[in-house]
C-alpha positions as CSV (number, residue, x, y, z in Angstrom):
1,X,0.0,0.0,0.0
2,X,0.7,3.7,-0.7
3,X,2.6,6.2,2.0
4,X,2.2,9.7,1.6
5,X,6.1,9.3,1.3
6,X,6.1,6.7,-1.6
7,X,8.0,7.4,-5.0
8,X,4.9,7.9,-6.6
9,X,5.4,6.8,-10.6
10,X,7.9,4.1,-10.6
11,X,5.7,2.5,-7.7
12,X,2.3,3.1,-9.2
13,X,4.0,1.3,-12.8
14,X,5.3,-1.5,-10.9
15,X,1.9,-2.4,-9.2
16,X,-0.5,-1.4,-12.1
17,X,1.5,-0.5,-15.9
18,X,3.3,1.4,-18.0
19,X,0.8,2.2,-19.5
20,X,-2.3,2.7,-17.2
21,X,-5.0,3.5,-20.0
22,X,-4.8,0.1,-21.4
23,X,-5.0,-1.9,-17.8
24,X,-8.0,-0.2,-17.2
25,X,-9.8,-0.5,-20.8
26,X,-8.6,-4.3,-21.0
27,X,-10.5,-4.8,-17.7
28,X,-14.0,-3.1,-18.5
29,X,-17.0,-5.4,-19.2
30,X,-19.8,-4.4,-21.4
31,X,-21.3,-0.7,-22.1
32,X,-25.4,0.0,-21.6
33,X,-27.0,0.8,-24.8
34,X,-27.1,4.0,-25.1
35,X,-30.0,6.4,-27.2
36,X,-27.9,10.1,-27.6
37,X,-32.1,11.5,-28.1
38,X,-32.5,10.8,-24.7
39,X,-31.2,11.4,-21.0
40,X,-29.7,8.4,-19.1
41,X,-32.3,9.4,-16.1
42,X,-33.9,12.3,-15.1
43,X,-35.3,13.1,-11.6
44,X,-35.6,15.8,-8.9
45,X,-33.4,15.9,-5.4
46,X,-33.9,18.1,-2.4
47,X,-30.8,19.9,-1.4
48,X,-29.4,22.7,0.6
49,X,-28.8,25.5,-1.0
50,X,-25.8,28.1,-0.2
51,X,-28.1,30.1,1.5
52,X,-29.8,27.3,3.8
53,X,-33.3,26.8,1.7
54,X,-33.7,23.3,1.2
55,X,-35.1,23.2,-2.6
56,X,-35.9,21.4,-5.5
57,X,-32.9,20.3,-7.9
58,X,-33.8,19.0,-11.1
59,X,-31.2,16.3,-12.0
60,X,-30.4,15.1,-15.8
61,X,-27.7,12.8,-16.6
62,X,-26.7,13.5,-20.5
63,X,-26.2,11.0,-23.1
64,X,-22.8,11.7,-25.0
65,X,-19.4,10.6,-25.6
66,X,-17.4,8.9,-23.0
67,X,-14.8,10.9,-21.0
68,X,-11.6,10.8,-22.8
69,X,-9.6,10.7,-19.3
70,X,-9.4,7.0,-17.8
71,X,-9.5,7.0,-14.4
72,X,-8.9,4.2,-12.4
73,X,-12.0,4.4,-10.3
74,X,-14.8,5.4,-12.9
75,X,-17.8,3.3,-13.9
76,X,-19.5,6.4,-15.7
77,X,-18.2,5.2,-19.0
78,X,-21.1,2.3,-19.2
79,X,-23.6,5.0,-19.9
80,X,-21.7,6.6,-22.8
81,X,-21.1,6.1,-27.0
82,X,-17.6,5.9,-28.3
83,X,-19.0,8.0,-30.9
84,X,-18.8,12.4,-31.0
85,X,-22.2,13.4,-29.8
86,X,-24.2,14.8,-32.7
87,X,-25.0,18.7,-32.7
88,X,-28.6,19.3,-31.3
89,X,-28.6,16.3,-29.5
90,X,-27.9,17.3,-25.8
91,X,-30.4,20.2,-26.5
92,X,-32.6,17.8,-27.4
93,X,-32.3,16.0,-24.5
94,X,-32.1,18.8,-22.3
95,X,-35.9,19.7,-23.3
96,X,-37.0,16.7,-23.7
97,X,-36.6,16.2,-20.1
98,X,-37.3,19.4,-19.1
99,X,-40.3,19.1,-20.1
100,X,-41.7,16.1,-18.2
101,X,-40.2,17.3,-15.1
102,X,-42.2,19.9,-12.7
103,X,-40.6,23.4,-12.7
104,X,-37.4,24.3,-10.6
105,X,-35.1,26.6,-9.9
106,X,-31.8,24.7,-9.8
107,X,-30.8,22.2,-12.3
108,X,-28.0,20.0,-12.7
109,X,-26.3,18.6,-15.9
110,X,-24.3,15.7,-15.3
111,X,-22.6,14.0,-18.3
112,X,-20.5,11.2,-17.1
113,X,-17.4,13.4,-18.1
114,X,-16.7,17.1,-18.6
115,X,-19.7,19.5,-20.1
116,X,-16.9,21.5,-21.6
117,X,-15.5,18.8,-23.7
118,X,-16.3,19.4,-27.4
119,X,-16.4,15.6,-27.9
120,X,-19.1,14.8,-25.6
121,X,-21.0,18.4,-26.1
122,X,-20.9,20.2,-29.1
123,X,-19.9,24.0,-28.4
124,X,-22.5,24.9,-31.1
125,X,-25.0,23.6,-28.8
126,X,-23.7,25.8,-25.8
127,X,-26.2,28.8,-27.0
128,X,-29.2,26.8,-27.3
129,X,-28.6,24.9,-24.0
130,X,-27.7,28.3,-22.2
131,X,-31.5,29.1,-23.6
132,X,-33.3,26.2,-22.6
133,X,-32.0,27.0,-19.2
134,X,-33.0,30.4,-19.2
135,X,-35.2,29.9,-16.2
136,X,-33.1,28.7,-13.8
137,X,-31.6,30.7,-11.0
138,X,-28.6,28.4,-10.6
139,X,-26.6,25.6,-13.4
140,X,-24.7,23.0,-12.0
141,X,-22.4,21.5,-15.0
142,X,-19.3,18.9,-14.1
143,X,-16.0,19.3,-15.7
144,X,-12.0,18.1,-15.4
145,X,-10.1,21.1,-14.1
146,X,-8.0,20.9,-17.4
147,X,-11.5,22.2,-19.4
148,X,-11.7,25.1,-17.4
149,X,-11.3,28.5,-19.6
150,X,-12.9,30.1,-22.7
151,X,-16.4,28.0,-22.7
152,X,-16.9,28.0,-19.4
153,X,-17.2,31.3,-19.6
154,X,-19.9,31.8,-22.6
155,X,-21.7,29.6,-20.5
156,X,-21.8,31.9,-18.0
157,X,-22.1,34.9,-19.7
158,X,-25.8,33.0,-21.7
159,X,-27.0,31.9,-18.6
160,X,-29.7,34.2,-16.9
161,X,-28.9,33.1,-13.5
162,X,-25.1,31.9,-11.6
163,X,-23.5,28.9,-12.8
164,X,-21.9,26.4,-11.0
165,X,-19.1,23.8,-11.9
166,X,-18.3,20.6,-10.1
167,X,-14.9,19.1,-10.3
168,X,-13.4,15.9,-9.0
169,X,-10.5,16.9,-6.5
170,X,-10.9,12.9,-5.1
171,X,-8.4,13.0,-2.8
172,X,-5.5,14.8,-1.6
173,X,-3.2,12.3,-1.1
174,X,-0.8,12.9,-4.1
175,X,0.3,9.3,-5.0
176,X,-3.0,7.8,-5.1
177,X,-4.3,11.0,-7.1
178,X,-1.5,10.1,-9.3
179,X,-2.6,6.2,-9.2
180,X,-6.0,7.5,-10.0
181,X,-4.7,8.2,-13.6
182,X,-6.7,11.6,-13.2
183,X,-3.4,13.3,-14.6
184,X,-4.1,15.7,-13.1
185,X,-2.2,17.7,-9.8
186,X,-3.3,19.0,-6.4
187,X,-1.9,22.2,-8.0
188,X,-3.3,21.7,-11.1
189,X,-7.1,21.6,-9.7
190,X,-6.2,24.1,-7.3
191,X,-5.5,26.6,-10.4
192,X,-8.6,25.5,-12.4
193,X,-10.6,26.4,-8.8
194,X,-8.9,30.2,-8.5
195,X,-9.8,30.8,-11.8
196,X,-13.5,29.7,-11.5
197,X,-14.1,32.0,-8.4
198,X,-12.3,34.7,-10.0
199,X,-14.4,34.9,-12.7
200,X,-17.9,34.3,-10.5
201,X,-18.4,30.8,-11.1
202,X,-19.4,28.9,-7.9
203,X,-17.1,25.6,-6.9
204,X,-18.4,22.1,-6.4
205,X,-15.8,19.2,-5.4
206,X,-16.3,15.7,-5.6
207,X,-13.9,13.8,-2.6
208,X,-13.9,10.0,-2.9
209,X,-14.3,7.6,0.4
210,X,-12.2,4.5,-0.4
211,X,-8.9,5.1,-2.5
212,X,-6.8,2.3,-4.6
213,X,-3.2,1.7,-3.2
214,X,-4.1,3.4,0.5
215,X,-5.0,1.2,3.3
216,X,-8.6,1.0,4.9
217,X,-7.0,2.3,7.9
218,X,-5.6,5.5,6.6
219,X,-8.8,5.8,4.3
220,X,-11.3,7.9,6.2
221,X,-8.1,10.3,7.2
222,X,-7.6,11.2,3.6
223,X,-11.2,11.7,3.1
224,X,-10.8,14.1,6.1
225,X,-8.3,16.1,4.8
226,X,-9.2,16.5,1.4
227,X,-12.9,17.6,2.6
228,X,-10.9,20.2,4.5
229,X,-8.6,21.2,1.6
230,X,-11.8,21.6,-1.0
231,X,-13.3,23.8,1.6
232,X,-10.0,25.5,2.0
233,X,-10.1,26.5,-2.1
234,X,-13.7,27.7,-1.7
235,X,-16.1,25.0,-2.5
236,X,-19.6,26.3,-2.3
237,X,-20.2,22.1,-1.4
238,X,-18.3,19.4,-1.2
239,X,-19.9,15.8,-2.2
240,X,-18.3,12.3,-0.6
241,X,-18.5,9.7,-2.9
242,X,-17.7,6.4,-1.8
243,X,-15.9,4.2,-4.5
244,X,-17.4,1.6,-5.5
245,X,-16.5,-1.6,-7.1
246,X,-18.0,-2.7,-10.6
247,X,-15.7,-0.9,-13.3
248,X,-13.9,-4.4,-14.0
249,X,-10.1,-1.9,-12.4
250,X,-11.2,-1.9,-8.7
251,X,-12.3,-5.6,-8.9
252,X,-9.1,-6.2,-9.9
253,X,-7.3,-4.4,-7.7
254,X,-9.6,-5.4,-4.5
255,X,-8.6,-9.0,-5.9
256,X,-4.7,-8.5,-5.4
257,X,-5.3,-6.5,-2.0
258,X,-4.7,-2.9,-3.1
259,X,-8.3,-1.7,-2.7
260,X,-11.2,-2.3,-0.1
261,X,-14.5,-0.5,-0.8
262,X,-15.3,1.5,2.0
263,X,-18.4,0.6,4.5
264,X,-21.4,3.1,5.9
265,X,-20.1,3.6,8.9
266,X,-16.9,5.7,7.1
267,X,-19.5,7.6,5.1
268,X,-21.4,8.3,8.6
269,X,-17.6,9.0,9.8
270,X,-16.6,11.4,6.8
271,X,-19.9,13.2,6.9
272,X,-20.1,14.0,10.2
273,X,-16.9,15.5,9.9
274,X,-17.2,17.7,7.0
275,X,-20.9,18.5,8.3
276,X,-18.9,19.2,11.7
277,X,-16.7,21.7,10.6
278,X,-19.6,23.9,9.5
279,X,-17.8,25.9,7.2
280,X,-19.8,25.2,4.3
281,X,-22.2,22.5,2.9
282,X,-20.7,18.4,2.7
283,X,-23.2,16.3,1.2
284,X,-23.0,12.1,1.6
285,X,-23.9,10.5,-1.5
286,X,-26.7,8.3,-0.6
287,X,-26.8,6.5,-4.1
288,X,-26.9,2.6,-3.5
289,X,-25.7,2.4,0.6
290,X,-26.4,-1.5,0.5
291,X,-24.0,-2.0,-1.0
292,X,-21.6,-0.8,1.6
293,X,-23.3,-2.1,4.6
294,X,-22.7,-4.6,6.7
295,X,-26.4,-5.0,8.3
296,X,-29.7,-5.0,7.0
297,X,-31.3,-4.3,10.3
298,X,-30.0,-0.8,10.8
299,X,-29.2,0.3,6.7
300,X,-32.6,2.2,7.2
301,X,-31.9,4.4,10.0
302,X,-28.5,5.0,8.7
303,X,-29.7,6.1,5.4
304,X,-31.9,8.5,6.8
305,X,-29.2,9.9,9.5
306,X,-27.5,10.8,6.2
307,X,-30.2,12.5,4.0
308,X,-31.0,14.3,7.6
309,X,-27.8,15.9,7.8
310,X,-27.5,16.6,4.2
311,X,-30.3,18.8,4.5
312,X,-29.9,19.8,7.6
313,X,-26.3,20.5,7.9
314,X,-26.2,19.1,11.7
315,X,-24.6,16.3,12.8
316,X,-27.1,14.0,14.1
317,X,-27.3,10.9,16.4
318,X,-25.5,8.0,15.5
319,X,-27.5,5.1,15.6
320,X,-26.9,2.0,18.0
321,X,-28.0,-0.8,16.3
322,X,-28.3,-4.2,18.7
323,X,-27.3,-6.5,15.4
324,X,-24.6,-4.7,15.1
325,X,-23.5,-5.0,19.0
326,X,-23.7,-8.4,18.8
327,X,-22.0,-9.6,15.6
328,X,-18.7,-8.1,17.5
């Protein structure tokens, strides 16, 4: 496993490859089909805003082109075409869903890579979209930190109300964020940030729980301190996702002993921390929690600690769950 202290590439080679791209695409099973007229899914989430309201986020996850980065811990690609994304599609998409979805004032594009890739979303289609989301008081688009620049900022400058731009910082641990085959730096994203905020654009930051190459024991830590350090470049939010295993890498990896998928009770760990510092808003993602827990009897009331303090911002009460007590 990975110290903070380890000679990062020559170590990372030597446990995964020379050439990292290939070890993760010759591990990947089988892509969803995929129609480009039509959003993966499409729903609306309560969330905390900035200013403490707890509102109504409409949520669209875009059919396009896969991400051209391969990161080790990504399962996104399965909901994406190897093909460029045809002009008017996305917009297409956009109202489509729009449209069958009750009125809101946030709304969040997600599309399984970076908004600002011309690949995956046509620029010629910026204009249109920026239009169709003339209503909204706040975008939320996700984007690598190496996209940040020049369309970011039409964007901004077509939208009627504040846009907002979620990156993946994952972790600050700067082997494993190498390992991550992000390529991308600590200063690299911390550049892309500065720039965003200088120019009025509101940061979001995605922190994974669970990192390849770092042991379960110093997991939650490096959670811990990059929550701090997002909140420390001034992310409006900070999300925790815990990794999960699925993308044909991690199995890999958890089969050799250089990953182990986190469990709830580090999500309740993490999120009561961030929540805890009260500095700004740290959200648990709460997609798919059986999958990390280790008892059915209390997955319930620990799901619903979670969305509580989400919303609220509080930490709450941990639960005390008898099963639990026992299998000790």
């Amino acid at each position: 496993m990975l110290t903070d202290q380890d000679p990062s590439s020559s170590w990372i080679q030597s446990r995964l490859s020379a050439d990292p791209d290939r070890w993760i695409l010759e591990r990947r099973g089988p892509r969803n089909e995929v129609n480009v007229s039509r959003v993966i899914a499409s729903f609306l989430e309560h969330e905390r805003t900035e200013r403490g309201e707890i509102v109504d986020v409409a949520t669209l996850f875009l059919a396009n082109r896969e991400c051209p980065w391969r990161c080790l811990m990504c399962d996104l690609w399965k909901n994406t075409t190897k093909e460029l994304t045809p002009p008017g599609a996305v917009a297409g998409q956009i109202r489509h869903a729009l449209s069958e979805l009750p009125k809101t004032r946030r709304v969040k594009l997600y599309n399984s890579g970076s908004f600002f890739d011309p690949r995956a979303i046509p620029p010629e289609d910026h204009d249109e979209i920026a239009q169709l989301l003339s209503g909204f008081e706040r975008v939320i688009v996700e984007s690598h930190p190496a996209l940040i620049g020049d369309a970011c900022w039409r964007l901004r400058d077509g939208l009627a109300g504040e846009l907002e731009v979620a990156m993946g910082l994952e972790t600050v641990h700067r082997q494993a964020l190498e390992a991550l085959n992000k390529r991308m730096t600590l200063e690299d994203f911390g550049r892309a940030a500065a720039r965003l905020l200088a120019e009025g654009v509101s940061v979001r930051v995605f922190v994974l729980l669970g990192i390849p190459f770092v042991s379960a024991d110093e997991s939650l830590h490096w959670t811990c301190q990059s929550i701090q350090a997002a909140l420390d470049l001034g992310a409006t939010a900070v999300s925790v996702i815990p990794t999960r295993l699925g993308n044909g890498a991690l199995d890999a990896l958890q089969a050799r002993g250089d990953f182990a998928p986190p469990d709830l009770r580090m999500l309740e760990a993490a999120s009561a921390f961030g929540v805890g510092l009260g500095r700004a808003r740290v959200f648990a993602d709460l997609w798919d929690l059986r999958q990390f827990s280790r008892c059915d009897h209390c997955l319930p009331a620990r799901a619903e600690r979670l969305r509580r303090q989400n919303l609220a911002q509080e930490v709450t009460a941990s639960i005390d769950c008898d099963a639990c007590r026992g299998r000790r």
